[in-house]
C-alpha positions in Angstrom: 42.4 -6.2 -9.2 38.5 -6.1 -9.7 38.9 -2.7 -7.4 41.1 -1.1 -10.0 39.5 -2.2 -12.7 35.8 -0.8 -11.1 38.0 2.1 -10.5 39.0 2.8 -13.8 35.8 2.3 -15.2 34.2 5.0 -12.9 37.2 7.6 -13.9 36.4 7.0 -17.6 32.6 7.3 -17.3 33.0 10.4 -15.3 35.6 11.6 -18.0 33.0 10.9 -20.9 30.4 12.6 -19.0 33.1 15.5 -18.6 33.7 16.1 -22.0 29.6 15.7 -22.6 28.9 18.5 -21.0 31.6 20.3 -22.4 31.1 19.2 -25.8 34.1 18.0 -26.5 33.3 14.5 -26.5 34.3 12.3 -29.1 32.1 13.9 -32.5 32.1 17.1 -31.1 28.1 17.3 -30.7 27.8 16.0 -27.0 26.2 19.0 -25.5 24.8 19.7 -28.4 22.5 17.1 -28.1 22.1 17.3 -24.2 19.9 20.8 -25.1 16.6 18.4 -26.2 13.8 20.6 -25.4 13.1 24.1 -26.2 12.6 24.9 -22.6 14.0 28.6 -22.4 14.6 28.9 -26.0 12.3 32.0 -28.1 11.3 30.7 -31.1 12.7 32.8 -34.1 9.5 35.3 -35.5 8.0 34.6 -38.7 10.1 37.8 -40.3 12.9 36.3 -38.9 13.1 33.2 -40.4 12.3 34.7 -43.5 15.3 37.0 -43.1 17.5 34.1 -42.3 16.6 31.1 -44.6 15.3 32.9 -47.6 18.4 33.0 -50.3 20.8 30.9 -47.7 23.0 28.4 -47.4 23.6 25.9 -44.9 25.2 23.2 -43.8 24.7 20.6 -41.1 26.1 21.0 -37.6 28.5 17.8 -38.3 29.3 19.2 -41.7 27.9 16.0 -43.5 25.4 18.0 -45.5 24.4 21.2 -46.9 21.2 23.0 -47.3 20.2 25.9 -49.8 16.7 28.0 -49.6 16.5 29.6 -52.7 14.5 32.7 -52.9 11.5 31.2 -54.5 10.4 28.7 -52.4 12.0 26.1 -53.2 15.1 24.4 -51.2 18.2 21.6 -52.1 20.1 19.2 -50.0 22.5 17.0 -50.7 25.3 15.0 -48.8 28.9 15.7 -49.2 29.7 12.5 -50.0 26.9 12.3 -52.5 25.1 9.0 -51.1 22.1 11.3 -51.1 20.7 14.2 -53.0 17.0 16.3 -52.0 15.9 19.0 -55.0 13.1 21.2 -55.5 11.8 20.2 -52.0 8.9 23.4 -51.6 9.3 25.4 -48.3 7.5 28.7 -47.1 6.6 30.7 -43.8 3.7 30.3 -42.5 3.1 32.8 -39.3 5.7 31.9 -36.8 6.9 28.4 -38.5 8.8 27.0 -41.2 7.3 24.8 -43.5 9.0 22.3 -45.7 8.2 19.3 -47.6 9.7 16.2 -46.1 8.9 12.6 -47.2 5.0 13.0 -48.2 4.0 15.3 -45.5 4.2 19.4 -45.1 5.4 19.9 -41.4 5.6 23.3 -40.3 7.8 23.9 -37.3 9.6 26.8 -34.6 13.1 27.6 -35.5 15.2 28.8 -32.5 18.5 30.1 -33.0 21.3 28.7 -29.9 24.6 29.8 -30.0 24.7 30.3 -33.7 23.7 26.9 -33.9 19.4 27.0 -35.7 17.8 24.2 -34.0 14.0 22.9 -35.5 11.3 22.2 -33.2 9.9 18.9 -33.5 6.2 19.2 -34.5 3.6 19.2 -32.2 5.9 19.2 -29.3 8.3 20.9 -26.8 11.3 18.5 -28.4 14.0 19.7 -30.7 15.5 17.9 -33.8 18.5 16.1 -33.1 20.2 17.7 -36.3 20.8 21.2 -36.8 22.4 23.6 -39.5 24.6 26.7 -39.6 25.3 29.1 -42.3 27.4 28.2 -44.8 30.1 30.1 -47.4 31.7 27.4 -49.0 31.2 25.3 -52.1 27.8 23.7 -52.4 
């Protein structure tokens, strides 16, 4: 009995780890998350990310939040469910980075595009954020 049961076990671990790596696992964002370092990944260029963000909408990877960079320099987030609502937070370009306004501080970070999917650089290191956003067309 303890056989089968170690047996099972090992089945479903390798299945999870299946479905990891193929990123179907259970919320969808598996091997999304197994890509954590920018290793191999160009960084978009500074007229790039202007091109992309500037006037766009987003919304998180999940589909929990959205994102909108106005034109002017000036971005809003809010949750769908409305537990949590960001306005007037100040971004801008500066060289090859995105800069934003986040809790106090002014980070300025690489954005790298992956499978359609923008992924942020974590500043100051060779990490990326464990969030990401793609474009977005619906109501905001």
């Amino acid at each position: 009995m303890r056989m089968l049961k170690l047996l099972g076990l090992i089945i479903f671990v390798q299945l999870v780890a299946a479905c990891a790596a193929s990123g179907t696992g259970p919320d969808g964002k598996a091997a999304f998350r197994s890509r954590a370092t920018t290793d191999g990944l160009v960084p978009l260029s500074g007229p790039e990310i202007e091109q992309m963000f500037r006037g766009t909408a987003f919304r998180s990877h999940g589909g929990e939040w959205t994102w909108v960079f106005g034109a002017r320099g000036t971005a809003h987030a809010r949750a769908f469910d409305g537990s949590w609502e960001i306005k007037d937070q100040k971004w801008e370009i500066d060289g090859d980075k995105l800069c934003r306004e986040n809790e106090g501080a002014y980070p300025c970070v690489s954005i790298y595009a992956v499978d359609g999917v923008i992924r942020f650089g974590v500043e100051g290191t060779t990490n990326l954020e464990r969030w990401a956003i793609v474009p977005y067309s619906g109501d905001i």
